[in-house]
N, CA, C and O atoms as CSV, one atom per row, in Angstrom:
chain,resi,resn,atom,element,x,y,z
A,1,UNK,N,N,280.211,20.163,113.706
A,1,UNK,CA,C,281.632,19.917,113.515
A,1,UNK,C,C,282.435,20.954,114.308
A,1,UNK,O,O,282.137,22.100,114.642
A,2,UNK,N,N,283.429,20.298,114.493
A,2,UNK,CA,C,284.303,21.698,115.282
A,2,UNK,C,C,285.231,22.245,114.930
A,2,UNK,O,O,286.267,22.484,115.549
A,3,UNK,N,N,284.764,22.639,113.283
A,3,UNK,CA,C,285.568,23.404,112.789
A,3,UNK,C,C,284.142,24.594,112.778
A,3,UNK,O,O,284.406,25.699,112.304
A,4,UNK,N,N,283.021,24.415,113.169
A,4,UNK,CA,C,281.847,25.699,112.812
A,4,UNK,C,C,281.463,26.221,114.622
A,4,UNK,O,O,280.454,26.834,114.970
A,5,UNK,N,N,282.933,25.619,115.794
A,5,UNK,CA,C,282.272,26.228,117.326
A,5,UNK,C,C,283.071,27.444,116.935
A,5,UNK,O,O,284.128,27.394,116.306
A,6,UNK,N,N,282.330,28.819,117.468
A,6,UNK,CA,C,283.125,29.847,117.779
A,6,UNK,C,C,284.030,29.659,119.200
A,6,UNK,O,O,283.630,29.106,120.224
A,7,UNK,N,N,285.237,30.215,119.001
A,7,UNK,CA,C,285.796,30.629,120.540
A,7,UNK,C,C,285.207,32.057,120.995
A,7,UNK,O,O,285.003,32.997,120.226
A,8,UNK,N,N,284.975,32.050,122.350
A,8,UNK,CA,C,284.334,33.350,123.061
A,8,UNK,C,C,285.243,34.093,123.412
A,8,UNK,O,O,285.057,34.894,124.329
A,9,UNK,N,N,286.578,33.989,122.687
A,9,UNK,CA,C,287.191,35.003,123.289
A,9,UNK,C,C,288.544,34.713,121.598
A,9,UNK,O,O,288.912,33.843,120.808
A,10,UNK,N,N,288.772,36.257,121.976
A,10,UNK,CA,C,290.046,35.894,120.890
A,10,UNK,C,C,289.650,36.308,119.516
A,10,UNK,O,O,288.563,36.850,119.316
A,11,UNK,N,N,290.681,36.016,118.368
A,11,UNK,CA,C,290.271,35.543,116.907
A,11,UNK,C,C,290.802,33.921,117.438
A,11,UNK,O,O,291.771,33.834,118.193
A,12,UNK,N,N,290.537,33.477,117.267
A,12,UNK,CA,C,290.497,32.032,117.144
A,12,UNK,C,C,289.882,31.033,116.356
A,12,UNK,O,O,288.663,31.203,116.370
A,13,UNK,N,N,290.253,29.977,115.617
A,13,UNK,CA,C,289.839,29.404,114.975
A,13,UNK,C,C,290.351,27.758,114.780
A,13,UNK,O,O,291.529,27.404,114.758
A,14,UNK,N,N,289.389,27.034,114.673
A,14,UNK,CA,C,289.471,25.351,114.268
A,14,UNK,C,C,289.808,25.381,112.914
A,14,UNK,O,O,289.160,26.058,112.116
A,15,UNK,N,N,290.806,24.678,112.576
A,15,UNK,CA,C,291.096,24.140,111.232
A,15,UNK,C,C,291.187,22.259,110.934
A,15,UNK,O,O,291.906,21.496,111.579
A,16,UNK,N,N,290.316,21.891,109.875
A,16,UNK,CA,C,290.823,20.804,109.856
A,16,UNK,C,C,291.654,20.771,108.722
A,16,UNK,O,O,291.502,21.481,107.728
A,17,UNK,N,N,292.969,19.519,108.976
A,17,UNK,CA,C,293.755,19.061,108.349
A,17,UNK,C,C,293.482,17.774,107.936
A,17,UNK,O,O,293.244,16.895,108.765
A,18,UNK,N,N,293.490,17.570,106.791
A,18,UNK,CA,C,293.350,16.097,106.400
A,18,UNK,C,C,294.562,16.057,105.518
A,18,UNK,O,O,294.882,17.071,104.897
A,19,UNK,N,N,295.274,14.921,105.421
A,19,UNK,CA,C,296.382,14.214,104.229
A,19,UNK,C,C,295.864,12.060,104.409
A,19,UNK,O,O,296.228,11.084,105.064
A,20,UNK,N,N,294.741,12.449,103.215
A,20,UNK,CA,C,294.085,11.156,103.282
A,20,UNK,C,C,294.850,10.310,102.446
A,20,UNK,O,O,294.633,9.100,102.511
A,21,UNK,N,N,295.955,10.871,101.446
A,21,UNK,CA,C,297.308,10.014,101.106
A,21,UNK,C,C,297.812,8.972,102.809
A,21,UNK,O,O,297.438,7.872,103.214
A,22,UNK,N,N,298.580,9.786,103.262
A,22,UNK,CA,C,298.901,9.487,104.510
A,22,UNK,C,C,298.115,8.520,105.696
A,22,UNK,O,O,298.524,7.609,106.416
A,23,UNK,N,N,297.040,9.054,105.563
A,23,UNK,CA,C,295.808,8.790,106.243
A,23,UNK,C,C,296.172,9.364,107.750
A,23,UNK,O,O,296.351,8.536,108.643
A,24,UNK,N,N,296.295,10.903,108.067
A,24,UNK,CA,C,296.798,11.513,109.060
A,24,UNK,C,C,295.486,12.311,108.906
A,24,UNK,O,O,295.058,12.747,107.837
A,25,UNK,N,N,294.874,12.450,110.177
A,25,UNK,CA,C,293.751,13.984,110.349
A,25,UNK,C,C,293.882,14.505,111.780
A,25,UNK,O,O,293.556,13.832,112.757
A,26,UNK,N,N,294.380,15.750,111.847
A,26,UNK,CA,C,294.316,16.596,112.572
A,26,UNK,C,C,292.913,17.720,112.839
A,26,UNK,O,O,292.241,17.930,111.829
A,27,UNK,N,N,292.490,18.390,114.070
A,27,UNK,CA,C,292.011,19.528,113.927
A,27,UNK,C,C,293.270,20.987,114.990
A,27,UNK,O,O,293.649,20.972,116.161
A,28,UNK,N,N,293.503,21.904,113.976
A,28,UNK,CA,C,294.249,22.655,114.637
A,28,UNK,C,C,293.473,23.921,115.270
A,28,UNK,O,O,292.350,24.191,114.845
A,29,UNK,N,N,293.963,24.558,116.102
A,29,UNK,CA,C,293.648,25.767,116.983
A,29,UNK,C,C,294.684,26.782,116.468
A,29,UNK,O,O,295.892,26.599,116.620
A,30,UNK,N,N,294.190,27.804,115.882
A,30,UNK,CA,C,295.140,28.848,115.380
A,30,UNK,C,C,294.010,29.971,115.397
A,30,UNK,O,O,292.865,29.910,114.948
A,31,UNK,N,N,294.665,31.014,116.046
A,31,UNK,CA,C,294.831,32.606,115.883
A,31,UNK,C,C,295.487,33.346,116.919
A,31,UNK,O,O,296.606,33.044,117.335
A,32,UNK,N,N,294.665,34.513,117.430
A,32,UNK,CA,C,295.218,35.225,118.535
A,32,UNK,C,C,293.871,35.733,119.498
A,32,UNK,O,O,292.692,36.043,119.324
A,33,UNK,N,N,294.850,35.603,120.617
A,33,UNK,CA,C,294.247,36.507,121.913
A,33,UNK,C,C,294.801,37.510,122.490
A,33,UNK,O,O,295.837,37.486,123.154
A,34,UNK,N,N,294.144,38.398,122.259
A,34,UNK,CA,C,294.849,39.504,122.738
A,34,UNK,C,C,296.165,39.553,121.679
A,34,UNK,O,O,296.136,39.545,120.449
A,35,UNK,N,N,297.059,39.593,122.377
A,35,UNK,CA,C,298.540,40.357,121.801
A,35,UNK,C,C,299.659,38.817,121.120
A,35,UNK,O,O,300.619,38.728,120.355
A,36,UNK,N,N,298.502,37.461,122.256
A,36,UNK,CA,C,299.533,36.013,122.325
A,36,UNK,C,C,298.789,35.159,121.250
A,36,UNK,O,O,297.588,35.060,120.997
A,37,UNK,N,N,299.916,34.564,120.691
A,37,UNK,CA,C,299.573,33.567,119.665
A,37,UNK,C,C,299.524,32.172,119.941
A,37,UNK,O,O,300.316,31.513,120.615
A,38,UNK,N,N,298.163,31.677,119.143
A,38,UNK,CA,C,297.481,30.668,119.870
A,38,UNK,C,C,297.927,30.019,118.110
A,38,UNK,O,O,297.909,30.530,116.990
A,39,UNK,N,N,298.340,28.514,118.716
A,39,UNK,CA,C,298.485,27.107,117.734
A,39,UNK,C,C,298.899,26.178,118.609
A,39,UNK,O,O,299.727,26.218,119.519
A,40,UNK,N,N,298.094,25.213,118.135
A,40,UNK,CA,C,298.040,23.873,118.901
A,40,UNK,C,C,297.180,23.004,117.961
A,40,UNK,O,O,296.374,23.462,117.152
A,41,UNK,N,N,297.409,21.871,118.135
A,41,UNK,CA,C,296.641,20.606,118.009
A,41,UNK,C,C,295.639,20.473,118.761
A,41,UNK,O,O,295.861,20.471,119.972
A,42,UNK,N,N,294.246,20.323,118.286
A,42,UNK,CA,C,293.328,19.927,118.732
A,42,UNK,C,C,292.815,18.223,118.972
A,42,UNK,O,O,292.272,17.591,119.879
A,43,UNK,N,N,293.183,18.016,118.005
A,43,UNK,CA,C,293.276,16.279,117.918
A,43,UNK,C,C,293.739,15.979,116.883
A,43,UNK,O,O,293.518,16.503,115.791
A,44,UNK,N,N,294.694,14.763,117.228
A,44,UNK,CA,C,295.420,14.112,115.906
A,44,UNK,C,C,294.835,12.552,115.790
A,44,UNK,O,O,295.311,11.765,116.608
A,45,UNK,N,N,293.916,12.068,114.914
A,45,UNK,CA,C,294.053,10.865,114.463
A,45,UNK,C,C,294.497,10.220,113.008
A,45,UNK,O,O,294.307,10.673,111.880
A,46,UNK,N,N,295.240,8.847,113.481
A,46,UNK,CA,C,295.498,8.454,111.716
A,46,UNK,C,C,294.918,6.969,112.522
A,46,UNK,O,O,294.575,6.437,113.577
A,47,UNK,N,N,295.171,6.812,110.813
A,47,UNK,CA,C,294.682,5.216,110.671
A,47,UNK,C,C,295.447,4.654,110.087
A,47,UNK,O,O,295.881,4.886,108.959
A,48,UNK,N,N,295.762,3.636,110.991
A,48,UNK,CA,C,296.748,2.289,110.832
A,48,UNK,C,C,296.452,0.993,111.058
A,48,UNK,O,O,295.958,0.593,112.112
A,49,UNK,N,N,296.733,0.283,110.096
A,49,UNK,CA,C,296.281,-0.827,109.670
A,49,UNK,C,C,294.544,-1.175,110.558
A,49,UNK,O,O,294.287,-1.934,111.492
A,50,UNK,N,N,293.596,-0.190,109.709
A,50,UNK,CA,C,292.022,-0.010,109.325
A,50,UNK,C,C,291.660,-0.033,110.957
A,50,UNK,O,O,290.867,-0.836,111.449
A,51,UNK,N,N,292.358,0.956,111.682
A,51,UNK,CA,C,291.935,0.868,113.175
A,51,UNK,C,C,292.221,2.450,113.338
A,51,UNK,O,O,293.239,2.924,112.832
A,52,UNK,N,N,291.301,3.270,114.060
A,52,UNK,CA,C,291.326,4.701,114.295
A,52,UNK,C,C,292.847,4.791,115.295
A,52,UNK,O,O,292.971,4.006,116.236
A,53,UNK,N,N,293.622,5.514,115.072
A,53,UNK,CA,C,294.655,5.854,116.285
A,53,UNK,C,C,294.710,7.358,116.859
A,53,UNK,O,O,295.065,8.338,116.204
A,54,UNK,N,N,294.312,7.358,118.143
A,54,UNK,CA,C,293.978,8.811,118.748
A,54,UNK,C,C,295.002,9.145,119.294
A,54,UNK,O,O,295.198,8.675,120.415
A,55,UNK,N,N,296.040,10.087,118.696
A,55,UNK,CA,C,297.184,10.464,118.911
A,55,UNK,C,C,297.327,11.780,120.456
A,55,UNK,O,O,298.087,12.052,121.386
A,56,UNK,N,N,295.983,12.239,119.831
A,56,UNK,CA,C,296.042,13.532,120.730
A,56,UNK,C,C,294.840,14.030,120.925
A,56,UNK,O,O,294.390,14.478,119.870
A,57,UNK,N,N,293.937,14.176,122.059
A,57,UNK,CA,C,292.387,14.586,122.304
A,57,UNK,C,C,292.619,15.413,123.089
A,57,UNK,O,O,292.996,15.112,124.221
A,58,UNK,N,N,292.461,16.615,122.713
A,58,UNK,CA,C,291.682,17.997,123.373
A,58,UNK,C,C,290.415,18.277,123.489
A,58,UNK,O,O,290.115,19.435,123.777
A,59,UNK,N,N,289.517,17.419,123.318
A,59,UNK,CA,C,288.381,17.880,123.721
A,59,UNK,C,C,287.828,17.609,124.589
A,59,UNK,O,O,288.241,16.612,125.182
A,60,UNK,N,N,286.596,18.325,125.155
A,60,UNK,CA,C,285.969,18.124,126.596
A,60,UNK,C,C,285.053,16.811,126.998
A,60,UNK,O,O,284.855,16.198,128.047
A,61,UNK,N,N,284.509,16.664,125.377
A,61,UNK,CA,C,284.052,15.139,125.612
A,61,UNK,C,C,284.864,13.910,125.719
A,61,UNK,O,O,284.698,12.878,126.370
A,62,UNK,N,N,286.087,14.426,124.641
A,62,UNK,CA,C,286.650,12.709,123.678
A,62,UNK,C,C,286.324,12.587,122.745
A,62,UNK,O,O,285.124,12.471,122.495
A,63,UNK,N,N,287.062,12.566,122.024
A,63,UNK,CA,C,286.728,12.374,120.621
A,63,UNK,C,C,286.069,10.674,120.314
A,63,UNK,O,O,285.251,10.283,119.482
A,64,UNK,N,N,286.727,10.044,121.232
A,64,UNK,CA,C,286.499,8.602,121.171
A,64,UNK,C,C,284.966,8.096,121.296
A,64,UNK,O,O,284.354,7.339,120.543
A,65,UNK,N,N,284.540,8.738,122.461
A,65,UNK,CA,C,283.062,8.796,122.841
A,65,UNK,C,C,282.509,9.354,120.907
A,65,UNK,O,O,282.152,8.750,119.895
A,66,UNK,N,N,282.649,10.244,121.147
A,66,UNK,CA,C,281.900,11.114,119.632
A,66,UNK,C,C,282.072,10.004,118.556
A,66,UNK,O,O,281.127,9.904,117.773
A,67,UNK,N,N,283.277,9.026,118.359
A,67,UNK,CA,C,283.594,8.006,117.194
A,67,UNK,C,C,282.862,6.701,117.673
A,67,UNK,O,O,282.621,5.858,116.809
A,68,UNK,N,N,282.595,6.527,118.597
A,68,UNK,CA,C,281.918,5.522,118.889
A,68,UNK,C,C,279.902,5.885,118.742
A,68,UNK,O,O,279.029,5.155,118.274
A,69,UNK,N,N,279.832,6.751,119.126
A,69,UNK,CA,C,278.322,7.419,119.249
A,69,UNK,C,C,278.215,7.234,117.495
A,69,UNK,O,O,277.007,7.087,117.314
A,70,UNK,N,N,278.845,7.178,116.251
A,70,UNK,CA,C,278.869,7.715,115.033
A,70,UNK,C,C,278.855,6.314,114.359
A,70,UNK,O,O,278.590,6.148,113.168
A,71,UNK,N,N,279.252,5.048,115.478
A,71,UNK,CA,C,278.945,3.700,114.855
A,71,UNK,C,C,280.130,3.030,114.506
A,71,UNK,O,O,280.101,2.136,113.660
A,72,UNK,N,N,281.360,3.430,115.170
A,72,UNK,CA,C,282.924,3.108,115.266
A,72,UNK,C,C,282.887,2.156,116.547
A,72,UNK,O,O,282.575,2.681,117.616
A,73,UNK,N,N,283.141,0.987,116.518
A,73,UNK,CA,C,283.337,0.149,117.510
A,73,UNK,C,C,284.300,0.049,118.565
A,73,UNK,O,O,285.302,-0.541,118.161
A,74,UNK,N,N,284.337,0.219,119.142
A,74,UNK,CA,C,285.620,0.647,120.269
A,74,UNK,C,C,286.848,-0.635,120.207
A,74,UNK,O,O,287.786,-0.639,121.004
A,75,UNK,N,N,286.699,-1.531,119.306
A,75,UNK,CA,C,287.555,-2.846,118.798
A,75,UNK,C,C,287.974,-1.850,117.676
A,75,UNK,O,O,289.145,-2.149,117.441
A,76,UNK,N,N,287.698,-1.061,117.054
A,76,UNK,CA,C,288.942,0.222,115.965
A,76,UNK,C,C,289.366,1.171,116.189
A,76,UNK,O,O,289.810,1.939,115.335
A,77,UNK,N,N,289.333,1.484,118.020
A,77,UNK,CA,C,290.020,2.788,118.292
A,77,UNK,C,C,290.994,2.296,119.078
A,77,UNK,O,O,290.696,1.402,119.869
A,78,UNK,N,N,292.266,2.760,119.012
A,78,UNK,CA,C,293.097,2.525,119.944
A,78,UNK,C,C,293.326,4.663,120.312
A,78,UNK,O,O,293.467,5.625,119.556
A,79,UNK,N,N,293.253,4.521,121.726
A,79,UNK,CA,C,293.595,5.798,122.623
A,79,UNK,C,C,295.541,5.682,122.324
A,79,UNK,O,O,296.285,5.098,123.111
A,80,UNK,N,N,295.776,6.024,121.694
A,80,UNK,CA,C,297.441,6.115,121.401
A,80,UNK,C,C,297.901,7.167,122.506
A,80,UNK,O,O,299.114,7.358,122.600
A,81,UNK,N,N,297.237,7.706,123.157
A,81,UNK,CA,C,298.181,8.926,123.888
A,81,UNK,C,C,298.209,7.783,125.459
A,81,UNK,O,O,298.382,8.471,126.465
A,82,UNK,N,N,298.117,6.756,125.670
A,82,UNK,CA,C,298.124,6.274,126.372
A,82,UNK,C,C,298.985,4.992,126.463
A,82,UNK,O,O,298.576,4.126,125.690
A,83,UNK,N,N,300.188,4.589,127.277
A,83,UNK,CA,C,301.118,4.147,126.851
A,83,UNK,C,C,300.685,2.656,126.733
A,83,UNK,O,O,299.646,2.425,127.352
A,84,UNK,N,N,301.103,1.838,126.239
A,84,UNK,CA,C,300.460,0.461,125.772
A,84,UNK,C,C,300.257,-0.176,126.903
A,84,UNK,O,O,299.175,-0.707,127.158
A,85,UNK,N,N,301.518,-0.197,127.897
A,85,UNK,CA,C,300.320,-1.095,129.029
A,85,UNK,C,C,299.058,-0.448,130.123
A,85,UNK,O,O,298.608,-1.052,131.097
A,86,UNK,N,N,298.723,0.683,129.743
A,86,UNK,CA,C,297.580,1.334,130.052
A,86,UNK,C,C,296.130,0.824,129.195
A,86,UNK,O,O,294.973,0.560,129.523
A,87,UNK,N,N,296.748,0.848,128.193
A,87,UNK,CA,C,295.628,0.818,127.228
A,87,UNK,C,C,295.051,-0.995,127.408
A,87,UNK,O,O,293.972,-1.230,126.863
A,88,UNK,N,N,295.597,-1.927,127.978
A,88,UNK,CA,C,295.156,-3.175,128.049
A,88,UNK,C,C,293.160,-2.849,129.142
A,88,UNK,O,O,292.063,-3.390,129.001
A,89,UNK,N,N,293.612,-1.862,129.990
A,89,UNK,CA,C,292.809,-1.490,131.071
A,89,UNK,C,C,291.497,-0.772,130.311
A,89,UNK,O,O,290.413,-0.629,130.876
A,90,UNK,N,N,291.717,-0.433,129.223
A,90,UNK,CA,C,290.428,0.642,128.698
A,90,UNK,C,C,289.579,-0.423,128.000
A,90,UNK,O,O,289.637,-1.623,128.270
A,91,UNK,N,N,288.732,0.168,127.013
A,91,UNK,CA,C,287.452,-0.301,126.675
A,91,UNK,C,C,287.735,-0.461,125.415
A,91,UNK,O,O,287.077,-1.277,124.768
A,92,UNK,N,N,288.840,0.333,124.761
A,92,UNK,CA,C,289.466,0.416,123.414
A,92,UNK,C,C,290.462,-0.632,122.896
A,92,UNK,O,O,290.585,-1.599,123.648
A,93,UNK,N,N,290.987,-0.645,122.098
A,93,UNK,CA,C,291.411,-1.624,121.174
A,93,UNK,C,C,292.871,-1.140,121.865
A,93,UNK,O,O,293.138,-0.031,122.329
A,94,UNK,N,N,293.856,-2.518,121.769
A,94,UNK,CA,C,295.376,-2.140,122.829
A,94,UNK,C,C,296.409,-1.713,121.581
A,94,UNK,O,O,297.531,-1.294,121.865
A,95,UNK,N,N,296.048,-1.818,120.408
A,95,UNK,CA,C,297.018,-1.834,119.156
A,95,UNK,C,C,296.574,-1.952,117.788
A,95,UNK,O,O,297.395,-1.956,116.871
C-alpha cells in the first residue's frame, strides 16, 4: 500500500483519507523537506453512480493500471482528470 512506501528524502509521509459516507478517497503527501512544506494530493478517487472516478493520479504507474490488475474492469473507471472528449479515446469508461 502506499501509505507503508518510505520517501528517501525528507519527513514525508502518505496518508490515506477515506469519507465512505461521501464515497470520496484520497491519498495525501504531507510533511517536510528540509525547511519547505510538502502537501498535496496524491490521488483522489470517488465513486459515482458504482463506477471508480479518478480525479487525480500521481503515481508513477496509475492508479488505474493497479485497479484494473486488482479485478476492476476498465468499463468502472472513468480517468476524470481527462476532459470528456478525451476520454471517448481511452480504454476506460467515458462517464
Amino acid at each position: 500500500m502506499y501509505t507503508d512506501i518510505p520517501y528517501a528524502y525528507g519527513d514525508i509521509c502518505t496518508k490515506a483519507v477515506f469519507d465512505r459516507d461521501t464515497d470520496q478517497y484520497l491519498l495525501m503527501t504531507v510533511g517536510w523537506n528540509h525547511d519547505q512544506r510538502v502537501h498535496g494530493c496524491l490521488v483522489h478517487i470517488d465513486i459515482i453512480n458504482g463506477k471508480l472516478w479518478i480525479q487525480r493520479d500521481g503515481t508513477e504507474q496509475g492508479i488505474a493500471t493497479e485497479l484494473v490488475a486488482a479485478g476492476i474492469p476498465k468499463e468502472a473507471i472513468v480517468l476524470a482528470f481527462h476532459p470528456p472528449e478525451i476520454r471517448c479515446h481511452t480504454e476506460y469508461a467515458v462517464a
